[in-house]
C-alpha atoms as a printed R data frame, in Angstrom:
    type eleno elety resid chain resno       x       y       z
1   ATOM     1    CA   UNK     A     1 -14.996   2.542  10.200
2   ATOM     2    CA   UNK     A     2 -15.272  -0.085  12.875
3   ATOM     3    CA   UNK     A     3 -11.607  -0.741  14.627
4   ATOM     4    CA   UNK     A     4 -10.626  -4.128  14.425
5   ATOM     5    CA   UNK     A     5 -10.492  -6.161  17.650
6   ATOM     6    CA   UNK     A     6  -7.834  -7.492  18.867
7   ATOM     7    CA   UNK     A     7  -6.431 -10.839  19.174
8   ATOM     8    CA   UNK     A     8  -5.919 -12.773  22.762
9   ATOM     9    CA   UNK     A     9  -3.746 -16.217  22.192
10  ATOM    10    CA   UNK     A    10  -4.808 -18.677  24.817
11  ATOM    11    CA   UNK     A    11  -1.964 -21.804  24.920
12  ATOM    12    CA   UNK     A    12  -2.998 -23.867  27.436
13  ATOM    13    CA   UNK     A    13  -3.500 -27.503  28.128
14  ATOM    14    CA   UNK     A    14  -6.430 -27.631  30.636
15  ATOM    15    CA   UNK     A    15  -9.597 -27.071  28.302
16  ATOM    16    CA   UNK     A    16 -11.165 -26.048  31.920
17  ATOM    17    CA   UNK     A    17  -8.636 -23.056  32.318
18  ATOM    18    CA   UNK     A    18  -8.889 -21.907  28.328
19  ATOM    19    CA   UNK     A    19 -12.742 -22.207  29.077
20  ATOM    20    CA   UNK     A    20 -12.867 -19.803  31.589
21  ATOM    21    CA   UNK     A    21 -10.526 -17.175  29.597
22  ATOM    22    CA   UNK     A    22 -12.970 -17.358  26.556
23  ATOM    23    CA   UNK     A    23 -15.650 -16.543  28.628
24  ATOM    24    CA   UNK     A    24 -14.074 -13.843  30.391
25  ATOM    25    CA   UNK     A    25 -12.960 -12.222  27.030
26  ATOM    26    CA   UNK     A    26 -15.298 -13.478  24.256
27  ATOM    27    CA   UNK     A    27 -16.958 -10.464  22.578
28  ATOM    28    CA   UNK     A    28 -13.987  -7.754  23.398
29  ATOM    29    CA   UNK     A    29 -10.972 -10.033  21.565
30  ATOM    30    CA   UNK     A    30 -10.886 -12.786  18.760
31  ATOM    31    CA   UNK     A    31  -9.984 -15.136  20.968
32  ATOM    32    CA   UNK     A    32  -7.481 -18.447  19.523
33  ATOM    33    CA   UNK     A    33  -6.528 -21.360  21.194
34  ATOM    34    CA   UNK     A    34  -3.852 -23.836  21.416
35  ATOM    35    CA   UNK     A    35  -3.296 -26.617  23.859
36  ATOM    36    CA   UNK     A    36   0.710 -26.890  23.397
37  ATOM    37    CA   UNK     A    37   3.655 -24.476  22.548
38  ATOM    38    CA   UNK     A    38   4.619 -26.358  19.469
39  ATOM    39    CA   UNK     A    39   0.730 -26.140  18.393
40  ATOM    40    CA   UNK     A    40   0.619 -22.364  19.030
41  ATOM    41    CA   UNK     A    41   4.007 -22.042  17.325
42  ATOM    42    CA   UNK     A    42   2.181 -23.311  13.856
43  ATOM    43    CA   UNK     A    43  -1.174 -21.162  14.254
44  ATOM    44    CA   UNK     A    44   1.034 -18.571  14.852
45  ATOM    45    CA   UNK     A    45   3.139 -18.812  11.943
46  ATOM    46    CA   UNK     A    46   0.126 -19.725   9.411
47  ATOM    47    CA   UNK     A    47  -1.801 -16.584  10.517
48  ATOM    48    CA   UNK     A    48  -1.492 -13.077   8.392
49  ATOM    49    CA   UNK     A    49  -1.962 -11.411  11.898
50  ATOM    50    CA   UNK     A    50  -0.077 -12.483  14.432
51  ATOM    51    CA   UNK     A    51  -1.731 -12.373  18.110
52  ATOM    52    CA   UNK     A    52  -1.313  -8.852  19.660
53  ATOM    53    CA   UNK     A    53  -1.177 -10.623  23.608
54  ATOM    54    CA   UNK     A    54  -0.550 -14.406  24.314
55  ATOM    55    CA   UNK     A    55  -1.147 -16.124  27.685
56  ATOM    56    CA   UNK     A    56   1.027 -18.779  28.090
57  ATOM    57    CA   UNK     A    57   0.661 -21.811  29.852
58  ATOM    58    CA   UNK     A    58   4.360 -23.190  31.623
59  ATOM    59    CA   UNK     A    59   3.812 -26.834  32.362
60  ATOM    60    CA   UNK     A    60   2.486 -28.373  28.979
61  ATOM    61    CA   UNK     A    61   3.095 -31.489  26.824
62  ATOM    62    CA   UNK     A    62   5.556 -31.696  24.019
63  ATOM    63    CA   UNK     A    63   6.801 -27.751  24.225
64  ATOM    64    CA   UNK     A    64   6.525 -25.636  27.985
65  ATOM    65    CA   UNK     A    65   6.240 -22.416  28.023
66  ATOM    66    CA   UNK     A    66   9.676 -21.477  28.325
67  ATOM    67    CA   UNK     A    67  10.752 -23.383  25.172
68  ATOM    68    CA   UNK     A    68   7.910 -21.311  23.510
69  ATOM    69    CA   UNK     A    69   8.838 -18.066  24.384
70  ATOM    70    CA   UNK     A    70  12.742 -19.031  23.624
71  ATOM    71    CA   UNK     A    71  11.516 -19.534  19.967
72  ATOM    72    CA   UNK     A    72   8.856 -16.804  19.464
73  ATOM    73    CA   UNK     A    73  11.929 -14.720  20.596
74  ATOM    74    CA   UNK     A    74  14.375 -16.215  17.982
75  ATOM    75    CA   UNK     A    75  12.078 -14.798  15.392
76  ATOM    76    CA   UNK     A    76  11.475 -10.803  14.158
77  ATOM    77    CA   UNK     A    77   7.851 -11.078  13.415
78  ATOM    78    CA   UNK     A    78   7.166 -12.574  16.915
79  ATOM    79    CA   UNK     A    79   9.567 -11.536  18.973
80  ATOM    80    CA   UNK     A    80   7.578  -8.736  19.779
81  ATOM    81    CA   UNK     A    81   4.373 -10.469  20.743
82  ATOM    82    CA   UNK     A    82   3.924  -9.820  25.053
83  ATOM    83    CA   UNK     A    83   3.196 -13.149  26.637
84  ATOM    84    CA   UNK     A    84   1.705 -13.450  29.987
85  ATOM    85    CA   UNK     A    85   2.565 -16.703  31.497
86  ATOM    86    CA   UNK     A    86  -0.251 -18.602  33.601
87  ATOM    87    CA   UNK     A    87   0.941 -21.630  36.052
88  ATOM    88    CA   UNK     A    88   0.285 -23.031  39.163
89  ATOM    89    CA   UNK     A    89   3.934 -22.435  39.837
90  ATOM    90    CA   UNK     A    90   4.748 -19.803  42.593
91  ATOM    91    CA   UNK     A    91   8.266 -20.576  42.942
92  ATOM    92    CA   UNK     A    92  10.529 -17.282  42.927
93  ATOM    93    CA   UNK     A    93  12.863 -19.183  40.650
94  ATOM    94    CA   UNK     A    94  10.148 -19.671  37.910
95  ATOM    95    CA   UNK     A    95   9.390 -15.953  37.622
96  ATOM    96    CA   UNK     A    96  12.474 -14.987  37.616
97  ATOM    97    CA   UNK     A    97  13.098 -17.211  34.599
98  ATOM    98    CA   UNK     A    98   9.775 -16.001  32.809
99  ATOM    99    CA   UNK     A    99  10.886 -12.336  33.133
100 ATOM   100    CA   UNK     A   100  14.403 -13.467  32.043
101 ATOM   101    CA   UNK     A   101  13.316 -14.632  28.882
102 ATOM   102    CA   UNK     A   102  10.829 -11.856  28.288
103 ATOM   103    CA   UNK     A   103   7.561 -12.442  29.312
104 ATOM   104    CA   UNK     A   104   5.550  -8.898  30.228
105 ATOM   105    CA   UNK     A   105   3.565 -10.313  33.277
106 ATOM   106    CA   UNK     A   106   2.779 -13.521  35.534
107 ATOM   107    CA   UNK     A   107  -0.853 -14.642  36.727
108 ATOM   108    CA   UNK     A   108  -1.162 -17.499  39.127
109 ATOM   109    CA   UNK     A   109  -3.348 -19.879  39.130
110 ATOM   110    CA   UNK     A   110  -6.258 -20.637  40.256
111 ATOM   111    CA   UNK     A   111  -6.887 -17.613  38.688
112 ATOM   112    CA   UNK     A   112  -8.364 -14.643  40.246
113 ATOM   113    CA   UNK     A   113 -10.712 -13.365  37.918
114 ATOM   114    CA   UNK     A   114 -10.189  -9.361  38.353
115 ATOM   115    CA   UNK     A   115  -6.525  -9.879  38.737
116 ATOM   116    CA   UNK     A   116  -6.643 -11.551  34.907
117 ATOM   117    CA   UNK     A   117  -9.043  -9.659  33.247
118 ATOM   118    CA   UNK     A   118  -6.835  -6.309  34.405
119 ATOM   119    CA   UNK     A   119  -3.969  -7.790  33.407
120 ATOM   120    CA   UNK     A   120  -5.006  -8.854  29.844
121 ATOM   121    CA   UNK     A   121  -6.783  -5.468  29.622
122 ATOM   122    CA   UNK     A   122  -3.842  -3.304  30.426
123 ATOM   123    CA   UNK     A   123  -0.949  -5.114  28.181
124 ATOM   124    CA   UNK     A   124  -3.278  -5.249  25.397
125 ATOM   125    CA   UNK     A   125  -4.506  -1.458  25.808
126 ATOM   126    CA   UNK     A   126  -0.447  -0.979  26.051
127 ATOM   127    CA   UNK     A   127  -0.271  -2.677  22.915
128 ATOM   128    CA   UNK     A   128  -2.860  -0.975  21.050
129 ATOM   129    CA   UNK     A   129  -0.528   2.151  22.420
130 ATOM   130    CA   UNK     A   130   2.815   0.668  20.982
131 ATOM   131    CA   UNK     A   131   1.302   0.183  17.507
132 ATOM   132    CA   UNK     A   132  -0.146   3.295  17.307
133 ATOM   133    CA   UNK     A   133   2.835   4.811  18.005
134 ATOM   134    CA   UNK     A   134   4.810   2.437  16.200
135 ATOM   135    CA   UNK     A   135   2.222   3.349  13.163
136 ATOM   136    CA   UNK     A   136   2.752   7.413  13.396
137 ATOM   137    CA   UNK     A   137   6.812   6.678  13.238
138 ATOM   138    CA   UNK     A   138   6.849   4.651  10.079
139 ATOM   139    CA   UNK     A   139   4.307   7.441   8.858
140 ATOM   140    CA   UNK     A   140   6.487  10.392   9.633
141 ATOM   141    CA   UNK     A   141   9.750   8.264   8.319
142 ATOM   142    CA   UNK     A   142   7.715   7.840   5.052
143 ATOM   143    CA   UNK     A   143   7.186  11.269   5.024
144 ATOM   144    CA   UNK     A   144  10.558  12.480   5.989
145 ATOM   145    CA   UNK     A   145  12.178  10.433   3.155
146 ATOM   146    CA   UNK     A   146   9.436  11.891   0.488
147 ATOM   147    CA   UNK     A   147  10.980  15.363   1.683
148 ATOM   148    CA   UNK     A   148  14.213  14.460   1.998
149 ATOM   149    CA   UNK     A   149  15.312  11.761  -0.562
150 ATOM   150    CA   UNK     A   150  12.729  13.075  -3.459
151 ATOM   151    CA   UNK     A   151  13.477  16.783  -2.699
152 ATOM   152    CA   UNK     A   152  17.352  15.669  -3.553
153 ATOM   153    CA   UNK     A   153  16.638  15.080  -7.033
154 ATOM   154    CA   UNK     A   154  14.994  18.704  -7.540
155 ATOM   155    CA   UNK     A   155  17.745  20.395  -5.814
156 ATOM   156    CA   UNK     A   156  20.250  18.007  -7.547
157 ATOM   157    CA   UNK     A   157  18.981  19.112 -11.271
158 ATOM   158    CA   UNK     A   158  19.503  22.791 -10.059
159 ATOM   159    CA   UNK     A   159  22.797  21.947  -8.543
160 ATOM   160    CA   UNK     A   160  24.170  20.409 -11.825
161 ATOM   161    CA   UNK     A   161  22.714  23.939 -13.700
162 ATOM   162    CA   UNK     A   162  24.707  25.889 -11.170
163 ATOM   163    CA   UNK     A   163  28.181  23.550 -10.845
164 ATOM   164    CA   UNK     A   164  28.004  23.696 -15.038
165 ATOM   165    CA   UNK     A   165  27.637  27.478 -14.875
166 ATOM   166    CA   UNK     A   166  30.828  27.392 -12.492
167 ATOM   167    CA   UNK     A   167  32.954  25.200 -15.152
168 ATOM   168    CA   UNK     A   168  32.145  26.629 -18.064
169 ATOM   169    CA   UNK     A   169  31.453  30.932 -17.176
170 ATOM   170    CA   UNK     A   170  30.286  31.735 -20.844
171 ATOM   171    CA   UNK     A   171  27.500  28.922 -20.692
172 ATOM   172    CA   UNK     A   172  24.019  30.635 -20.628
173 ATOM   173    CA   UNK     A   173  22.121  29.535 -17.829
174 ATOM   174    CA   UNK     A   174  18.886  29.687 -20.326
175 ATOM   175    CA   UNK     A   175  19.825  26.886 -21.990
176 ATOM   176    CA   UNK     A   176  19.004  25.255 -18.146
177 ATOM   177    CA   UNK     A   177  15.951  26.979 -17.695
178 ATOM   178    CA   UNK     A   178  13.528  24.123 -18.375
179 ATOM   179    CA   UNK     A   179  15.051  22.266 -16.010
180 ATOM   180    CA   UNK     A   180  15.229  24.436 -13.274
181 ATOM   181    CA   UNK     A   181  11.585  25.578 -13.789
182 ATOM   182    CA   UNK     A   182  10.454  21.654 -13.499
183 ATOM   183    CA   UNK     A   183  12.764  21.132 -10.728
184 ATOM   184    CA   UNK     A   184  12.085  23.929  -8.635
185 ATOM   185    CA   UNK     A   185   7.854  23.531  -9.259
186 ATOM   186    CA   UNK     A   186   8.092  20.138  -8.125
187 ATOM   187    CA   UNK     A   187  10.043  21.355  -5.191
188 ATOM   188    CA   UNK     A   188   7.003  23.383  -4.323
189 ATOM   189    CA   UNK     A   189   4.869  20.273  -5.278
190 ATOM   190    CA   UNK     A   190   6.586  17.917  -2.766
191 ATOM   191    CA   UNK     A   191   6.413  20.296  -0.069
192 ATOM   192    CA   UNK     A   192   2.823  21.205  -0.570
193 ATOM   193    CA   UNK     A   193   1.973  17.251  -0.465
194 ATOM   194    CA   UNK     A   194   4.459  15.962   2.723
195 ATOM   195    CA   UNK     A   195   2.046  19.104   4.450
196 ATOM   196    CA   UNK     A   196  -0.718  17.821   2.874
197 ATOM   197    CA   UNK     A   197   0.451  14.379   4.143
198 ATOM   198    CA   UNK     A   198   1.477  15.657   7.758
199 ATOM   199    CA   UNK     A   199  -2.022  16.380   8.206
200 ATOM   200    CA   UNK     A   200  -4.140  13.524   7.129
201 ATOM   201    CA   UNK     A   201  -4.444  10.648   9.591
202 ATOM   202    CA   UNK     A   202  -4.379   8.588   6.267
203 ATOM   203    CA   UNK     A   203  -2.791   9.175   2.481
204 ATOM   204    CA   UNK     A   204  -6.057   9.865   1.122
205 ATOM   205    CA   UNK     A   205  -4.485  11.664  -2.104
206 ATOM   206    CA   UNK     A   206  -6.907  12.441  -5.439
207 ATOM   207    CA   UNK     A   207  -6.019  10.557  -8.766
208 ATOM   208    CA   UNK     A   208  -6.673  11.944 -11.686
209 ATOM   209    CA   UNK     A   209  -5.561  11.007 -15.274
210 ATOM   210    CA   UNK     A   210  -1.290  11.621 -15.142
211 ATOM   211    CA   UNK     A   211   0.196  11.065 -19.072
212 ATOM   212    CA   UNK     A   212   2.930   8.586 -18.610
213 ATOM   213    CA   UNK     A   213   5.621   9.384 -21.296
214 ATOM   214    CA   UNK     A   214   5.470  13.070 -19.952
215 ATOM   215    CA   UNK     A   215   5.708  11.625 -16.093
216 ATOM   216    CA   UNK     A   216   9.048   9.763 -17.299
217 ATOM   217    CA   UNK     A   217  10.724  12.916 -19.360
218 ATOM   218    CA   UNK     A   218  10.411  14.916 -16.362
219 ATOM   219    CA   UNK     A   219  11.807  12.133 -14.475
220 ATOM   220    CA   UNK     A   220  15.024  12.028 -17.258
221 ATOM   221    CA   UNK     A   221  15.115  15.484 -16.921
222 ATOM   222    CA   UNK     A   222  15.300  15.993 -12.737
223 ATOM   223    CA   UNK     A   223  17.777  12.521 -12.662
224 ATOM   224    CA   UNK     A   224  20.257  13.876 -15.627
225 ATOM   225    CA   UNK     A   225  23.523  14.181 -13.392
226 ATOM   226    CA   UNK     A   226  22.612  11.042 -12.116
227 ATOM   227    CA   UNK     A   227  22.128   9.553 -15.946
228 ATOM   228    CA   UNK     A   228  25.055  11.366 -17.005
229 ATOM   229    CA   UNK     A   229  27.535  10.186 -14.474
230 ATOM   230    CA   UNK     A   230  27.124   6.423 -15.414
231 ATOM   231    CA   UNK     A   231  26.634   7.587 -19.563
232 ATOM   232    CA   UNK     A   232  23.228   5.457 -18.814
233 ATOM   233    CA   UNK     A   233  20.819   5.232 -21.445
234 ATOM   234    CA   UNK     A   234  16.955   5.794 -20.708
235 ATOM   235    CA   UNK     A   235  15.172   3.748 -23.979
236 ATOM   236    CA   UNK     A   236  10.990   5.004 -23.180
237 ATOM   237    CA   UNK     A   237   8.729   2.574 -25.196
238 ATOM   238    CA   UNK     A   238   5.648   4.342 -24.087
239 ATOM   239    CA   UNK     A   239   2.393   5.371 -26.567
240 ATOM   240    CA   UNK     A   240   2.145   9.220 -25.897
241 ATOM   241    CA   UNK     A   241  -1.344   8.766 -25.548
242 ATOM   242    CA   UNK     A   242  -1.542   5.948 -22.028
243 ATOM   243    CA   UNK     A   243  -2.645   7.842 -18.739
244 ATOM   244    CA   UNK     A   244  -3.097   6.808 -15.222
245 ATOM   245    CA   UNK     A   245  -5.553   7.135 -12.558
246 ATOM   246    CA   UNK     A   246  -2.708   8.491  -9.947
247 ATOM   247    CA   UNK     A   247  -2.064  11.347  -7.736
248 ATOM   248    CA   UNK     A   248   0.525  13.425 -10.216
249 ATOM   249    CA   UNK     A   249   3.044  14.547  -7.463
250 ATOM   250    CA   UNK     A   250   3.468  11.210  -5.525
251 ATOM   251    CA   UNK     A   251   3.640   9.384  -8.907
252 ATOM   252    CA   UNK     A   252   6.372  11.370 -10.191
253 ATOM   253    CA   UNK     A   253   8.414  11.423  -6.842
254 ATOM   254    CA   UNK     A   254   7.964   8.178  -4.751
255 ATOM   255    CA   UNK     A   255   6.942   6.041  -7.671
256 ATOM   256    CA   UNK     A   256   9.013   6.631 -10.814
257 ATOM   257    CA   UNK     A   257  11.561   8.297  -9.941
258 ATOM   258    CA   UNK     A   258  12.202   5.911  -7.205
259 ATOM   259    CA   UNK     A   259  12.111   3.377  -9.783
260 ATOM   260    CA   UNK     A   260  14.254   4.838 -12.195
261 ATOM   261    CA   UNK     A   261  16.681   6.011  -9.154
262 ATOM   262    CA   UNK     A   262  16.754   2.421  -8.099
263 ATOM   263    CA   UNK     A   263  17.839   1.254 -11.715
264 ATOM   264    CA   UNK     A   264  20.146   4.022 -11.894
265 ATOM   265    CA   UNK     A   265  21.896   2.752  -8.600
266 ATOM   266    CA   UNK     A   266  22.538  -0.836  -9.608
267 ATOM   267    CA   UNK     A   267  22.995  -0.869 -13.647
268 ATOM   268    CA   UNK     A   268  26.543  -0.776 -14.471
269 ATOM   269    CA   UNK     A   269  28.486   2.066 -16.878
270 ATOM   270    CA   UNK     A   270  27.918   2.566 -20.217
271 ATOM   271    CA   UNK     A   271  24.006   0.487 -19.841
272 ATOM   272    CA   UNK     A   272  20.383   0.886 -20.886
273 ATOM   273    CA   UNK     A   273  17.577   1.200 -19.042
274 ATOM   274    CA   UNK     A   274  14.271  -0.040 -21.037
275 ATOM   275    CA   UNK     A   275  10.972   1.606 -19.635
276 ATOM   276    CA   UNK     A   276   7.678   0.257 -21.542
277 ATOM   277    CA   UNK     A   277   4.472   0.580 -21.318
278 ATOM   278    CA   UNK     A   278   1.250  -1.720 -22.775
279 ATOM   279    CA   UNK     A   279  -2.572  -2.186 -22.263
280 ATOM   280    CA   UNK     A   280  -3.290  -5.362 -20.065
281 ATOM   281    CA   UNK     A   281  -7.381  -5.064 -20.500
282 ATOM   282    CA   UNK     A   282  -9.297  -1.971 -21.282
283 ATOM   283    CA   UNK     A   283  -8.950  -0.293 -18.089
284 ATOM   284    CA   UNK     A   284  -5.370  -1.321 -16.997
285 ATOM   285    CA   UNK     A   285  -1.814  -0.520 -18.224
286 ATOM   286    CA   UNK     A   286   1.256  -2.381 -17.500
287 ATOM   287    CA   UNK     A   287   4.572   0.031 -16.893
288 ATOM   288    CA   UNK     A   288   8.155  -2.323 -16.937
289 ATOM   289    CA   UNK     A   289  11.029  -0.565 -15.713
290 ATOM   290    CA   UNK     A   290  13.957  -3.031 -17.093
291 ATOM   291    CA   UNK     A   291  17.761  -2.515 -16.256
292 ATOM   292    CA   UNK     A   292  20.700  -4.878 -16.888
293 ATOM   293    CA   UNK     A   293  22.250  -4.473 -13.456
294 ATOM   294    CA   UNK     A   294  23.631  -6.682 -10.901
295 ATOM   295    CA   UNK     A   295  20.388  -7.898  -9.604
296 ATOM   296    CA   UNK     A   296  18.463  -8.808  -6.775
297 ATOM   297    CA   UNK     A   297  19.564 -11.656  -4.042
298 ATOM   298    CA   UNK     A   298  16.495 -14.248  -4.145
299 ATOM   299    CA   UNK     A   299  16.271 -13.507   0.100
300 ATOM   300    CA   UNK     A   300  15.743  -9.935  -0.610
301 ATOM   301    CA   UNK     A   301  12.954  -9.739  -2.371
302 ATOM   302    CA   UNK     A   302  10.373 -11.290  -0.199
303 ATOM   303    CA   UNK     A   303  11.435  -7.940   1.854
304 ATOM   304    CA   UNK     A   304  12.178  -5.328  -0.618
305 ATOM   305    CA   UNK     A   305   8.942  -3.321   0.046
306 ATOM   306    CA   UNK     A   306   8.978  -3.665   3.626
307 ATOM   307    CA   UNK     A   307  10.122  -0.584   5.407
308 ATOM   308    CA   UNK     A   308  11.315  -1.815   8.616
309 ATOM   309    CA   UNK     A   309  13.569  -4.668   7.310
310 ATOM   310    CA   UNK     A   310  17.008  -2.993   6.800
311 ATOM   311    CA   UNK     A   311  18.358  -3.740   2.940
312 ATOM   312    CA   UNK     A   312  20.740  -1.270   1.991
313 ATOM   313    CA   UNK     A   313  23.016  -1.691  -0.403
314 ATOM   314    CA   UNK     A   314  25.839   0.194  -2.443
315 ATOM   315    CA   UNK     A   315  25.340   0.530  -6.014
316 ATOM   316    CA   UNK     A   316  27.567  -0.347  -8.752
317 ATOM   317    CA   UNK     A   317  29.333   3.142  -8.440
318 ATOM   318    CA   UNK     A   318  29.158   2.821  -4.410
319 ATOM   319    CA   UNK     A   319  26.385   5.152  -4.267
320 ATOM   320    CA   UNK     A   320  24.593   5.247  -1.134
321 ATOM   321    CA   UNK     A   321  20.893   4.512  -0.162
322 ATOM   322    CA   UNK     A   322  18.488   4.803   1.990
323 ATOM   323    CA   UNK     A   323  16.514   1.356   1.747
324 ATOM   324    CA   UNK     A   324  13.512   3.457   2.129
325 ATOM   325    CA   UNK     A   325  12.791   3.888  -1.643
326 ATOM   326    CA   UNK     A   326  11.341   0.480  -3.242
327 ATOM   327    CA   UNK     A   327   9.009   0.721   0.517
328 ATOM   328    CA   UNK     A   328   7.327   4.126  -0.749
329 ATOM   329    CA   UNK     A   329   6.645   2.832  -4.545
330 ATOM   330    CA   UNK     A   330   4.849  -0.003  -3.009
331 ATOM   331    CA   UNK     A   331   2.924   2.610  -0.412
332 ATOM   332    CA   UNK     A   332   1.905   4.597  -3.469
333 ATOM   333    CA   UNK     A   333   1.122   1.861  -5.970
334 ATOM   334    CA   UNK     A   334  -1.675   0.372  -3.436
335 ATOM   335    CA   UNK     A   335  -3.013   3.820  -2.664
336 ATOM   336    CA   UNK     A   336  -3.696   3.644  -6.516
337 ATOM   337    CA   UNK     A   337  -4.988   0.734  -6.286
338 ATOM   338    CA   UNK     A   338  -2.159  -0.784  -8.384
339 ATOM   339    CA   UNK     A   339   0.513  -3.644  -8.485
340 ATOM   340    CA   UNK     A   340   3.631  -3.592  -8.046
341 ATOM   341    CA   UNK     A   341   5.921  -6.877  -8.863
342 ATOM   342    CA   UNK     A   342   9.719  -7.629  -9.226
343 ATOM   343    CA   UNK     A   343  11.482 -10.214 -11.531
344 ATOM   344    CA   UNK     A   344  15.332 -10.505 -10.839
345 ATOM   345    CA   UNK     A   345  18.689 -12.453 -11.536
346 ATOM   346    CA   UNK     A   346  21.973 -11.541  -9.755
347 ATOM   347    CA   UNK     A   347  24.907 -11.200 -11.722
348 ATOM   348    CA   UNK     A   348  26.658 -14.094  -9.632
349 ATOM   349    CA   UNK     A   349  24.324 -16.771 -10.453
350 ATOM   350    CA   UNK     A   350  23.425 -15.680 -14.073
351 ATOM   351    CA   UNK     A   351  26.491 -14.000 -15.640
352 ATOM   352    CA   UNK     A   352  25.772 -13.873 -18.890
353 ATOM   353    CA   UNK     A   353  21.853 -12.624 -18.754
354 ATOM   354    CA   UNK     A   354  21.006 -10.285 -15.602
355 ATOM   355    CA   UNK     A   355  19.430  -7.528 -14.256
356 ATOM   356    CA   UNK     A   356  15.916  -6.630 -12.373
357 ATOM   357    CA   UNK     A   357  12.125  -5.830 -13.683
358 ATOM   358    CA   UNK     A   358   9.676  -4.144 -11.699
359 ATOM   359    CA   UNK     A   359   6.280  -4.444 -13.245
360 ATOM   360    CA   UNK     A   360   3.711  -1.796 -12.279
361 ATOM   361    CA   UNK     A   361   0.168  -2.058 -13.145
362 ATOM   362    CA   UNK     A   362  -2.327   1.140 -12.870
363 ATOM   363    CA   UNK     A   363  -5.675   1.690 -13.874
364 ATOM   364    CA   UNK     A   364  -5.888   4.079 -17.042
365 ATOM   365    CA   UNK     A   365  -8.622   6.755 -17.617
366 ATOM   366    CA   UNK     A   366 -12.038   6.093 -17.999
367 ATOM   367    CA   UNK     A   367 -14.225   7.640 -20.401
């Protein structure tokens, strides 16, 4: 695989100046351009991927180069971008003020050419560092929280077989034994994979053809203290017969029972949780996991599946989270090659009629 190159931002008014940074970097970067701040403030913000360096002009119509950096700073998705400012300027004053408000590095100009070009090379080699690293911690958090937050519903099915043992002395623990042979196999399963996981530099998992109304009953089955402490109601409305193309273990774990952990959280006492299932075209199936709960604020969602916005949030029987969940169904889903959507109304704006949807889609066996 060819690694992507990455992007130089050149704001600048002087076409001469941009000129001679193109042709110093043309080839090695994707080179952009803007002749203002206010201009490279709107390429910025209609790109999908933001510029990894930016060499910022000061003195430039409409927006300088410190009122740029001030607002790329105001911002999370940009506030991380280096600049390197380039002016005429050598006034100590003006550095200090371009440090001050965050700027990585300082090039005078006229430029001297090695000076710039080892410059740009080193913050940008720095920032091919930073994102690697960056990369590798969101991995190992991922990870972690598969091991962690997934193995906690195994244990938690054996706990409840062991704390109803404890009431209740003359209970047979046989009557338990399906559960705690599911729950302690996919103990073994999760550990195998988060290995299996710790070792590849990407999730490259194997699919095969996973029977959806038997994924969900093992999910009732490892989440039935959780079910039981709300007296919540799990209505499947799913033809025995639909499969998907999905790797078993991180299906069950870090997609439905993240799902129905998630409904769990936020549906109130005494409530029903709807999960259906239904052909979309001959080779994909659409799985709704419905609850009546108290919703999802409209601001939330544009983030829900993005692990490093913080959204936790207590449920409706102030049960904690940890906002990492909704982040791994999404991871999983595209590994599959799926979809993964959310329809929501609070309970504050629509009283009477409320609650959340996720849609999944999934391709289904093939003959």
């Amino acid at each position: 695989m060819t690694e992507e190159k990455q992007t130089l931002l050149i704001v600048d008014d002087a076409v001469e100046n941009i000129d001679i940074v193109k042709s110093l970097f043309k080839g090695k970067y994707k080179i952009k351009v803007a002749t203002n701040g206010k201009k490279a403030l709107q390429l910025i913000e209609k790109s999908k991927n933001k510029p990894d360096l930016i060499l910022l002009d000061v003195v430039m119509p409409e927006m300088n180069g410190f009122e740029t950096i001030k607002e790329l700073k105001k911002h999370d998705n940009t506030k991380t971008i280096p600049v390197i400012f380039l002016t005429s300027e050598k006034e100590p004053d003006s550095m200090v003020q371009a440090f001050s408000l965050g700027a990585v590095d300082y090039v005078g100009k006229p430029f001297n050419i090695d000076e710039l070009k080892s410059r740009v090379n080193s913050h940008l080699l720095i920032k091919k560092q930073t994102d690697f690293i960056a990369d590798q911690n969101l991995k190992y958090r991922e990870i972690l929280h598969i091991l962690s937050h997934d193995l906690k519903n195994s244990v938690g099915a054996i706990k409840m077989a062991v704390d109803m043992k404890a009431i209740n002395p003359e209970i047979s623990l046989d009557q338990f034994a399906p559960t705690i042979e599911l729950a302690t196999q996919n103990s073994i399963n999760l550990i195998n994979m988060t290995c299996e996981l710790c070792r590849m530099n990407e999730y490259n998992l194997v699919s095969t053809n996973v029977n959806i109304m038997e994924t969900f009953k093992e999910a009732k089955l490892l989440l039935s203290k959780r079910i039981k402490s709300k007296n919540i109601t799990i209505s499947l409305s799913i033809p025995t017969e639909f499969t998907v193309l999905v790797e078993k273990r991180a299906f069950l774990n870090s997609v439905v029972l993240n799902l129905l952990t998630n409904a769990i959280k936020f549906s109130p006492q005494d409530s029903t949780i709807k999960v259906k299932a239904s052909k979309i075209s001959e080779d994909k199936i659409n799985i709704s996991v419905i609850d009546n709960g108290i919703g999802i604020p409209t601001k939330m969602i544009d983030t829900l599946f993005d692990a490093t916005v913080s959204k936790i949030r207590t449920g409706t029987k102030g049960e904690k989270g940890s906002g990492f969940g909704l982040p791994m169904v999404k991871k999983f889903i595209d590994i599959f090659d799926g979809e993964v959507k959310v329809i929501s109304k609070t309970i504050n704006e629509f009283p009477e009629e409320h609650g959340t949807e996720f849609k999944i889609t999934l391709f289904s066996k093939k003959d």
